[in-house]
C-alpha angles and dihedrals in degrees: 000000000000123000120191125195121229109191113226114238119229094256092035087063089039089056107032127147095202109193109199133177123182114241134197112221145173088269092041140270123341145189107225111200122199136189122194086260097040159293114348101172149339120201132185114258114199085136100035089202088052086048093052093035091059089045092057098041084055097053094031093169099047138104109239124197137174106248139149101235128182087241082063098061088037089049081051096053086083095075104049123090084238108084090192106104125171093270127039083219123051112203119221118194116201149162129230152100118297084254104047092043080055092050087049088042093054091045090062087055080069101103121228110280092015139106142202129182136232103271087049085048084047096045088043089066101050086255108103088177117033090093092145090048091048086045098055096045081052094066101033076068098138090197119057114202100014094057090047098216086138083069091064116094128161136283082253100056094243120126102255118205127307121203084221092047143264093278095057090054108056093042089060090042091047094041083052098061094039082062 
């Protein structure tokens, strides 16, 4: 499964039409967040009101409704045994500052299963020390799973923080190696 970022234009994030469904999966519960041109977000949602209420603080000028969309099947791919979605490429259609799109674009280089840390992420980048930076832009990721944040881990191998919680880490780290 591929995943490309387009990066979402100014105008286009003052004016968005953002389609979501709720969705049960093997890690628990999520949020799942379209455009008309991809995926936006996706957000845990163990309390459905929090998980909206996060969506919308994060497009704060758009207009949300509640509405089955085909990049929700394809977000959910990830999930299934059958690695053969719709589209060989997933879109996914976010927001964000030149550095902080670099930093997304290297996490989807960690492979499945697999995990880096934040100096690799930062030397990746061409920015050996700009670890806080990297760090930041980790946990500003719109789109939990798909953007695999939850696959960096620190230098020292310990698990290193999650916006989504701990807990919620290590369970996806743990359902991908039981995969």
């Amino acid at each position: 499964m591929k995943f490309r970022i387009e990066r979402m234009t100014e105008s286009e994030y003052r004016n968005l039409k953002i389609d979501y469904g709720f969705y049960s999966t093997p890690v628990g519960e999520i949020l799942v967040a379209s455009t008309s041109r991809g995926i936006c977000c996706i957000e845990f949602s163990d309390e459905r009101d929090e998980a909206l209420q996060l969506l919308c603080k994060r497009f704060a000028k758009s207009f949300q409704r509640e509405c089955h969309k085909e990049y929700h099947d394809l977000a959910l791919c990830f999930f299934s045994k059958d690695e053969s979605p719709i589209s060989d490429e997933i879109v996914l259609h976010l927001y964000g500052t030149d550095f902080q799109i670099d930093v997304w674009r290297v996490l989807l280089e960690i492979p499945f299963g697999k995990t880096s840390t934040y100096s690799e992420i930062a030397m990746a980048i061409n920015n050996p020390r700009a670890l806080r930076a990297v760090g930041t832009a980790i946990g500003r990721n719109p789109v939990a799973i798909l953007v695999p944040c939850h696959r960096v881990l620190r230098t020292d191998g310990g698990i290193g923080g999650y916006y989504w919680g701990i807990e919620k880490k290590k369970k996806l780290l743990e359902w991908e190696k039981c995969v």
